[in-house]
C-alpha positions as a Markdown table, in Angstrom:
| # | Residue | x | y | z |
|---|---|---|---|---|
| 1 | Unk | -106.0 | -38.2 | -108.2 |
| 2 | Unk | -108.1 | -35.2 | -110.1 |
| 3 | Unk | -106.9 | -33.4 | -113.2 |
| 4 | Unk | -108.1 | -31.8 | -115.8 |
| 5 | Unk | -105.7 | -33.4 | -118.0 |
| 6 | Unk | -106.7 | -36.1 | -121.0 |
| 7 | Unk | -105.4 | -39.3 | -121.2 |
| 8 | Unk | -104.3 | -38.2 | -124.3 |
| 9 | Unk | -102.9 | -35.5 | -123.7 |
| 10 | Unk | -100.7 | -37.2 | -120.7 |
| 11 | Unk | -99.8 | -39.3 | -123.5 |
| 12 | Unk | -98.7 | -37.2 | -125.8 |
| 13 | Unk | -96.3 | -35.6 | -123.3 |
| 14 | Unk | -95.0 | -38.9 | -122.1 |
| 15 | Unk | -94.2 | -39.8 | -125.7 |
| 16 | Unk | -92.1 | -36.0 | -125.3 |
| 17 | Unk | -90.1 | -37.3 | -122.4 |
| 18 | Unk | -89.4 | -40.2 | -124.6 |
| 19 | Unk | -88.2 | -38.3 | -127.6 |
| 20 | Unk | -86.2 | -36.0 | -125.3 |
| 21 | Unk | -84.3 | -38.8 | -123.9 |
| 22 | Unk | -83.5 | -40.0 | -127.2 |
| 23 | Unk | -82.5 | -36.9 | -128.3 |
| 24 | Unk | -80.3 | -36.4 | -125.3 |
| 25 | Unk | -78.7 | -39.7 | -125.2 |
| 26 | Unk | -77.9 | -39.3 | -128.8 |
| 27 | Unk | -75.9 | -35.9 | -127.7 |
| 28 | Unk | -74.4 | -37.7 | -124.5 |
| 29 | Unk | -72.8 | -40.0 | -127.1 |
| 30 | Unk | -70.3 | -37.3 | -128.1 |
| 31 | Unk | -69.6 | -36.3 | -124.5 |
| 32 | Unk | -67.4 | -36.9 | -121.8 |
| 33 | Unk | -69.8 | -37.3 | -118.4 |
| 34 | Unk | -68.8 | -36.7 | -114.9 |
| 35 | Unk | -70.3 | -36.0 | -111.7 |
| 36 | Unk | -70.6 | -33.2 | -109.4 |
| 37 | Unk | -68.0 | -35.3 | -107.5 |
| 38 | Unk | -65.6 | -35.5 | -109.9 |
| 39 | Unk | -66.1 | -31.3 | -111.2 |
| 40 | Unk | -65.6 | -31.0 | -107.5 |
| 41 | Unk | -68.5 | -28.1 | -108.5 |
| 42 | Unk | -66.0 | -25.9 | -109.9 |
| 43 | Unk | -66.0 | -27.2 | -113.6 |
| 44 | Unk | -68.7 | -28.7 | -115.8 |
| 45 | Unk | -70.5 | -31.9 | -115.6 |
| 46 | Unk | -70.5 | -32.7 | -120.0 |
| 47 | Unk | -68.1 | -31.6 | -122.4 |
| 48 | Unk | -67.5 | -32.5 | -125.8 |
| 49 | Unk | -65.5 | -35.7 | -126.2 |
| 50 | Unk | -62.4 | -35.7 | -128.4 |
| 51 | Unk | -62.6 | -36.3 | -132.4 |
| 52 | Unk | -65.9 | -35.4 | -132.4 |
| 53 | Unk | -67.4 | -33.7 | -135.3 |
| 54 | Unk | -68.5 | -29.9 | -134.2 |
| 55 | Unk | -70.8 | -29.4 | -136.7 |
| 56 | Unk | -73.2 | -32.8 | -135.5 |
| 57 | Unk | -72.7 | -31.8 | -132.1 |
| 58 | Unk | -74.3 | -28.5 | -132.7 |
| 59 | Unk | -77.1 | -30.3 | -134.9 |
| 60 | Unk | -77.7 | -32.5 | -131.8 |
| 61 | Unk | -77.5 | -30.0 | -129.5 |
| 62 | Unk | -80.4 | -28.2 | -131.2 |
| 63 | Unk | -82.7 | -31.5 | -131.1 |
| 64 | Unk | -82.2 | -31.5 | -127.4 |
| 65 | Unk | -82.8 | -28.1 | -127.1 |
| 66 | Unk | -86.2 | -28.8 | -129.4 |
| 67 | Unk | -87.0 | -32.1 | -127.4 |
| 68 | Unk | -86.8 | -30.0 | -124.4 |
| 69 | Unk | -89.1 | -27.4 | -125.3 |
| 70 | Unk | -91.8 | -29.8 | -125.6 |
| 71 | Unk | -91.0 | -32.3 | -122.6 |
| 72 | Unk | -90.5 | -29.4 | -120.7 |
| 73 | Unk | -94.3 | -29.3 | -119.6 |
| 74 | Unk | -94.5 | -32.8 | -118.7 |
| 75 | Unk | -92.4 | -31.4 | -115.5 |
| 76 | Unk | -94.2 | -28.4 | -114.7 |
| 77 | Unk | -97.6 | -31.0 | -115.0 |
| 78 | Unk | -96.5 | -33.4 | -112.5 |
| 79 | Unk | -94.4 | -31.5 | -110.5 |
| 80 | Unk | -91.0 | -33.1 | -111.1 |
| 81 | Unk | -88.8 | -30.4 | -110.0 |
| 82 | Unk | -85.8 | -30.8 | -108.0 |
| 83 | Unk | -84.5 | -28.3 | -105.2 |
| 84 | Unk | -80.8 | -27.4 | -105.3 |
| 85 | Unk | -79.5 | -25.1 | -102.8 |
| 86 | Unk | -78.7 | -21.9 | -103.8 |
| 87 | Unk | -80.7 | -21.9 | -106.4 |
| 88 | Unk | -84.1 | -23.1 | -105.4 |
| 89 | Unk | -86.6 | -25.0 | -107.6 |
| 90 | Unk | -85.6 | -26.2 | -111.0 |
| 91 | Unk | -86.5 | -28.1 | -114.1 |
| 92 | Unk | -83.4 | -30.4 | -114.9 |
| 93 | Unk | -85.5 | -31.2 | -118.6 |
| 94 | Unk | -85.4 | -27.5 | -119.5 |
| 95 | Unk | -82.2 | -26.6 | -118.2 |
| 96 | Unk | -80.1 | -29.5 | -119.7 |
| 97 | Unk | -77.6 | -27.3 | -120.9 |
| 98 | Unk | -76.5 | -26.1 | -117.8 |
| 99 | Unk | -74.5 | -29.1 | -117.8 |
| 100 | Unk | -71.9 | -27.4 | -119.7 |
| 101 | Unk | -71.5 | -24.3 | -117.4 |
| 102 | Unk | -69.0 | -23.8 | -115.0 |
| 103 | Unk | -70.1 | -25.0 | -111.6 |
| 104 | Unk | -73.0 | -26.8 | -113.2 |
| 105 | Unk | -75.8 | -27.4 | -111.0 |
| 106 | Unk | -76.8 | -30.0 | -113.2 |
| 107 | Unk | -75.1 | -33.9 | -113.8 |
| 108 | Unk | -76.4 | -36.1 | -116.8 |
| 109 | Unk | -77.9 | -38.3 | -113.5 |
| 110 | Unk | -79.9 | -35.7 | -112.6 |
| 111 | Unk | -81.6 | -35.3 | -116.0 |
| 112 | Unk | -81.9 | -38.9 | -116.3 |
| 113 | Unk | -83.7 | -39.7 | -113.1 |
| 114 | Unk | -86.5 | -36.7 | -114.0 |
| 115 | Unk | -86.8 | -38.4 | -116.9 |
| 116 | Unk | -88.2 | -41.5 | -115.6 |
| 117 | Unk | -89.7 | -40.2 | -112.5 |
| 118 | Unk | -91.6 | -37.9 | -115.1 |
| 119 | Unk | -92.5 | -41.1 | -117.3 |
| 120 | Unk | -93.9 | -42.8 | -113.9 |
| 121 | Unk | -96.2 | -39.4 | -112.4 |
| 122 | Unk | -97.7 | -39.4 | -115.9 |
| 123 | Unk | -98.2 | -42.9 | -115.8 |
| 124 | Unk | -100.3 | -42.5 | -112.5 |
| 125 | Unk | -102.0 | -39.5 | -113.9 |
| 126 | Unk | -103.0 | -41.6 | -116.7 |
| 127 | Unk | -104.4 | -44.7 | -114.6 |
| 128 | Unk | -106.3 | -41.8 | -112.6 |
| 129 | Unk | -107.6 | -39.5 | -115.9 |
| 130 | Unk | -108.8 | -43.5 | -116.7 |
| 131 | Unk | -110.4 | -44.0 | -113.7 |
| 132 | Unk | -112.2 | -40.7 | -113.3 |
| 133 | Unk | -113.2 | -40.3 | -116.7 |
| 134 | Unk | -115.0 | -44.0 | -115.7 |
| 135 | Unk | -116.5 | -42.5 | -113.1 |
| 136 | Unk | -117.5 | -39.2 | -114.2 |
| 137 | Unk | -115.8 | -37.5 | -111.3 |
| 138 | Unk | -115.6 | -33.3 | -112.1 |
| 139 | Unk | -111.5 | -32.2 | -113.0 |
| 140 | Unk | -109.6 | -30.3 | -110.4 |
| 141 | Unk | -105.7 | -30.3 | -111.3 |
| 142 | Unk | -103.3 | -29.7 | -108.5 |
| 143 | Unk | -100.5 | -29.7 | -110.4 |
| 144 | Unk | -101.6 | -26.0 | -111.2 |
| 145 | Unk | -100.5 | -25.1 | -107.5 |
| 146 | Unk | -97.3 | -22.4 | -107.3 |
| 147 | Unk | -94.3 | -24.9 | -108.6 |
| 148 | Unk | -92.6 | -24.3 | -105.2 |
| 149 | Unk | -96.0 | -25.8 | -103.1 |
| 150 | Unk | -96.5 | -28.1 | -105.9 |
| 151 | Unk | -93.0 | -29.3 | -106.3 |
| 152 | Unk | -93.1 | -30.5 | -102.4 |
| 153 | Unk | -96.5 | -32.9 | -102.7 |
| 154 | Unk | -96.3 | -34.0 | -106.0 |
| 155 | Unk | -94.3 | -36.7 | -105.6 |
| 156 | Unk | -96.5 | -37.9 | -102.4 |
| 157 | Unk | -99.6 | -36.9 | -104.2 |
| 158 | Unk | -99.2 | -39.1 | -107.0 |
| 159 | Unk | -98.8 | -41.7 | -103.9 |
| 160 | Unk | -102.5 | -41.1 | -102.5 |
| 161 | Unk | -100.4 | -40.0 | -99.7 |
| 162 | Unk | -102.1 | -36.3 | -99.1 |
| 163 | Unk | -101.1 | -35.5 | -95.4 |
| 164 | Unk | -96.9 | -35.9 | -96.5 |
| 165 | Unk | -97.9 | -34.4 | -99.5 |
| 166 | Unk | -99.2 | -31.1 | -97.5 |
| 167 | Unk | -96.3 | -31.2 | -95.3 |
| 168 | Unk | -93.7 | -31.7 | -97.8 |
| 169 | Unk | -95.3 | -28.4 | -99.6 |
| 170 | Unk | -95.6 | -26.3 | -96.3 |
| 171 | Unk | -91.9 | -27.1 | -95.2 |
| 172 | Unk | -91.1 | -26.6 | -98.6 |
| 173 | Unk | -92.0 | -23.4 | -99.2 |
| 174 | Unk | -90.6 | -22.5 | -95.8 |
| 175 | Unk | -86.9 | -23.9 | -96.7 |
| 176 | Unk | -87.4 | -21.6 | -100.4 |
| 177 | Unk | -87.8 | -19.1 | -98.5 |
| 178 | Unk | -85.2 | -19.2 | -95.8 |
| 179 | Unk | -82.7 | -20.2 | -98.2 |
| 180 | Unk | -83.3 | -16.7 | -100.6 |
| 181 | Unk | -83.1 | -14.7 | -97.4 |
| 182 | Unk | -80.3 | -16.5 | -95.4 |
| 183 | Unk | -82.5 | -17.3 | -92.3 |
| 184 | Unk | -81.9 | -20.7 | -91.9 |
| 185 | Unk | -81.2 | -20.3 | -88.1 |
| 186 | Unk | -84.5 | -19.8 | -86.8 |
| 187 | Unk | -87.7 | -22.1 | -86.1 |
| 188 | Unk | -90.5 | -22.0 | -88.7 |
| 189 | Unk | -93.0 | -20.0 | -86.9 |
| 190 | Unk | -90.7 | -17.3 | -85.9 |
| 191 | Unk | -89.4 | -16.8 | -89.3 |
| 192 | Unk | -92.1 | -15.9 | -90.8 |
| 193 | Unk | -93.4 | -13.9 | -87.5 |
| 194 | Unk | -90.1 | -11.6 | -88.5 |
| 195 | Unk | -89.8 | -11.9 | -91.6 |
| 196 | Unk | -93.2 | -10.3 | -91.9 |
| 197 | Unk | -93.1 | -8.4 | -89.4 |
| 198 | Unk | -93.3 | -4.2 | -89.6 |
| 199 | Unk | -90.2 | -2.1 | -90.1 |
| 200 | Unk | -87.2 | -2.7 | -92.1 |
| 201 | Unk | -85.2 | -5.5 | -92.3 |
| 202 | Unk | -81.7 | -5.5 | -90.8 |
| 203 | Unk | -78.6 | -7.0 | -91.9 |
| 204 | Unk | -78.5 | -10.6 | -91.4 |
| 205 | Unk | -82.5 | -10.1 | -90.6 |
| 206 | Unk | -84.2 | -9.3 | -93.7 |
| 207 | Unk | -88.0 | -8.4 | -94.3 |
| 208 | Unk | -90.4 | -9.2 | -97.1 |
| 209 | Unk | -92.5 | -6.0 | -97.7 |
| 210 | Unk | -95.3 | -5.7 | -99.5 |
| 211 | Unk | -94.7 | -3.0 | -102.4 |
| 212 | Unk | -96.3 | 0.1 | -102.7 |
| 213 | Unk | -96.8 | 3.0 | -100.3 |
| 214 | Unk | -98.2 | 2.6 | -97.2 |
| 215 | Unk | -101.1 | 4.8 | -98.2 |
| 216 | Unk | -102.1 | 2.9 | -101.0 |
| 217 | Unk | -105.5 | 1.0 | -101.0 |
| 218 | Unk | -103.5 | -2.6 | -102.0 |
| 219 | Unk | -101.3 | -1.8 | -98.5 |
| 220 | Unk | -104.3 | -0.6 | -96.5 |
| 221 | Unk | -107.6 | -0.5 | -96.8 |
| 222 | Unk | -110.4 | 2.4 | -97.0 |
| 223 | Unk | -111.6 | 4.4 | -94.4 |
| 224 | Unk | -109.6 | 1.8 | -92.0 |
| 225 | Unk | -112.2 | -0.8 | -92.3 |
| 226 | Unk | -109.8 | -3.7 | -92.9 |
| 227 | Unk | -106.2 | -4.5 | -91.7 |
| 228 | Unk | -103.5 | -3.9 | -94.0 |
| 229 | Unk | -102.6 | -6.0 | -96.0 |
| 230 | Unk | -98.9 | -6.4 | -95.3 |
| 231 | Unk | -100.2 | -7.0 | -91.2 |
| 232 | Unk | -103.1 | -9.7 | -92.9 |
| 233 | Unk | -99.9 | -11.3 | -95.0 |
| 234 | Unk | -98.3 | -11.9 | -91.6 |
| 235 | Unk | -101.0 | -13.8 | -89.9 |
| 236 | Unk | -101.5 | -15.8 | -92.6 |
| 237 | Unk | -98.3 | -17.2 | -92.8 |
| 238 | Unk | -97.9 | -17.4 | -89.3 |
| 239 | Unk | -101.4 | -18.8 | -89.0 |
| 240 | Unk | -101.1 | -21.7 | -92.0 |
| 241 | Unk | -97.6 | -22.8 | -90.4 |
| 242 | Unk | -99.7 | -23.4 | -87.1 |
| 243 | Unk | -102.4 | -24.9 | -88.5 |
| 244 | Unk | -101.5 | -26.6 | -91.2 |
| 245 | Unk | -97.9 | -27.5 | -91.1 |
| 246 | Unk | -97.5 | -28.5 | -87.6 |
| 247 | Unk | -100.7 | -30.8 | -88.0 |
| 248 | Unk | -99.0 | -32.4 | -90.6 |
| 249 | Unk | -96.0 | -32.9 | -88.8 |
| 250 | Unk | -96.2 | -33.5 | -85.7 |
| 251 | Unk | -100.3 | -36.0 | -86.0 |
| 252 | Unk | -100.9 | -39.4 | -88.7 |
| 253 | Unk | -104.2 | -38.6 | -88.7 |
| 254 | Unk | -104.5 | -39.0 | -92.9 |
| 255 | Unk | -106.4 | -36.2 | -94.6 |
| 256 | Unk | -108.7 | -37.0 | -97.8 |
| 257 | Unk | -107.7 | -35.4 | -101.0 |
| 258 | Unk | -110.5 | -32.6 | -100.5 |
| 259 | Unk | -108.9 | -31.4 | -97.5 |
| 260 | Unk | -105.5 | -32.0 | -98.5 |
| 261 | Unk | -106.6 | -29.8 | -102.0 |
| 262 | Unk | -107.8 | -26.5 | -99.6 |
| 263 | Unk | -104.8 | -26.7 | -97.6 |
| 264 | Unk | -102.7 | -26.9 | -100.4 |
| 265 | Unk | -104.7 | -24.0 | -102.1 |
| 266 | Unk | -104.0 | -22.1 | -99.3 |
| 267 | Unk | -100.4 | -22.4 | -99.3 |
| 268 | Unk | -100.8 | -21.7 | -102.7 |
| 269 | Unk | -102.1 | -18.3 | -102.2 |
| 270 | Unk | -99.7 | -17.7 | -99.5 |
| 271 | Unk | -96.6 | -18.5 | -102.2 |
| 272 | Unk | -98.3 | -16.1 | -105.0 |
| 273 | Unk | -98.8 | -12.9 | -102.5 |
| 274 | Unk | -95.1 | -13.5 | -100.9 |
| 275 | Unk | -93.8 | -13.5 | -104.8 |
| 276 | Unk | -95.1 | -9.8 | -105.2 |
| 277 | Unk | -93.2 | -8.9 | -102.0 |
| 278 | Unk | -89.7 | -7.1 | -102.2 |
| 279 | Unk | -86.5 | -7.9 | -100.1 |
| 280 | Unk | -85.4 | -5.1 | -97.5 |
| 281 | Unk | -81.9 | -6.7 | -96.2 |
| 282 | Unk | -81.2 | -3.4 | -94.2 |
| 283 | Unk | -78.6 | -0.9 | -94.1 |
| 284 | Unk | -76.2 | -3.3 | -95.7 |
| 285 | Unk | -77.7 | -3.8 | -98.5 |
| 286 | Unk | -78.6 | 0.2 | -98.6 |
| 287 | Unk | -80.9 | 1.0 | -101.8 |
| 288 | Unk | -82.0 | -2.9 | -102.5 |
| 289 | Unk | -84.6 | -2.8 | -100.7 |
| 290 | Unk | -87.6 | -2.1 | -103.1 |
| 291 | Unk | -85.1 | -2.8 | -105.8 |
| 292 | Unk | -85.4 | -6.9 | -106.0 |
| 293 | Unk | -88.5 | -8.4 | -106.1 |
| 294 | Unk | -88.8 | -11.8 | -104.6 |
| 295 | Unk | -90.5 | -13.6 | -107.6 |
| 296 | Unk | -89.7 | -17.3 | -107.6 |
């Protein structure tokens, strides 16, 4: 696989991961642990254990919180994310502490299992930085890619396996998408064919527009030369899901890392241009629309 990261500095962030887990085990020793089971997703998943002293909880709280901060990146490198519904992509790494909320999306499992899935991508990114750097192969680092399209191939990617890996991104930025907006009820295609579409959205049918008037030159083009760009946005979705996702899915034929890269890249494009768009939900949602931008 091509990056444009070191060995050394994959090293360096796998020795992060390392010091985060220490840190973190170190604070797990002073808490309780349960499950999302066992909060029943009501209550949190840590809290402090009786007898403990506050004042060293708090001092190992903050070298968590600092351990994080650094092995933090070593996620958003290889693309360790996990998908929660509801809430979409997330780093468990960064957002430890979430543990401690009420209805924590988080459980000490989930932080412990990035951990080591983290520790093993890096471990294949170095054995590939190796072998390139051998070979004198030019960098090219995926793991750049929007974290939703990137958080659906990396773990197939790191594999060699490139046509899941472009599958799992395309459906994945599908089911992101579907979840924010409630439209888990229709196929693929037609989603985006409506959710694209021109007008407004509708209640329990809502739109991603492209901001900005309709006369301005980022909505449609001068002297009427081009389509605009909110109709363009539509056919490229609709486009990439037909040929590009449903290849994927529904043919084995195995696709080299170059063409699994420019698909990828193009889904990537697709994901950045649909986080500019804003959210028209309709009349019942009356004032939002233009209000709540759909950034990831």
């Amino acid at each position: 696989m091509s990056n444009e990261y070191s060995e050394d500095y994959l090293r360096k962030l796998r020795d992060a991961v390392e010091r985060f887990e220490a840190a973190f085990d170190a604070w797990m020793a002073t808490q309780v642990e349960s499950d999302h089971m066992s909060s029943r997703g009501l209550l949190p998943t840590v809290w402090t254990d009786d007898g403990q002293d506050e004042a060293e909880v708090r001092k190992l709280e903050l070298n968590v919180a600092e351990a994080a901060g650094l092995a933090a990146r070593a996620v958003a490198v290889t693309g360790a994310y996990i998908n929660i519904a509801g809430i979409g992509v997330i780093d468990p790494i960064a957002n430890w502490s979430f543990m401690s909320s009420p209805k924590a999306p988080l459980a000490p499992r989930d932080v412990r299992m990035t951990s080591a899935n983290v520790k093993g991508r890096l471990d294949a990114m170095i054995a590939d930085s190796e072998a390139t750097a051998e070979a004198g192969i030019p960098s090219f680092a995926p793991a750049q890619f929007h974290p939703v399209v990137w958080a659906g191939a990396a773990a197939h990617w790191t594999t060699h396996q490139y046509r899941v890996a472009v599958r799992e991104a395309a459906e994945g930025l599908t089911v992101h998408w579907k979840e924010r907006l409630g439209r888990n009820n229709v196929d693929d295609t037609v989603f985006w064919q409506q959710t694209l579409a021109p007008g407004t959205g509708e209640p329990g049918r809502p739109k991603l527009v492209w901001p900005g008037e309709r006369e301005d030159k980022t909505v449609k083009s001068m002297r009427g030369g081009l389509e605009p760009l909110a109709k363009s946005l539509n056919a490229l979705a609709t486009g990439l899901n037909l040929t590009v996702r449903n290849v994927t899915t529904h043919t084995r034929a195995e696709l080299s890392e170059q063409e699994a890269m420019e698909r990828l890249a193009a889904y990537s494009y697709l994901a950045r241009l649909l986080d500019h768009c804003e959210i028209d939900r309709g009349e019942a949602d009356e004032g939002a629309a233009g209000s709540g931008s759909g950034n990831a």
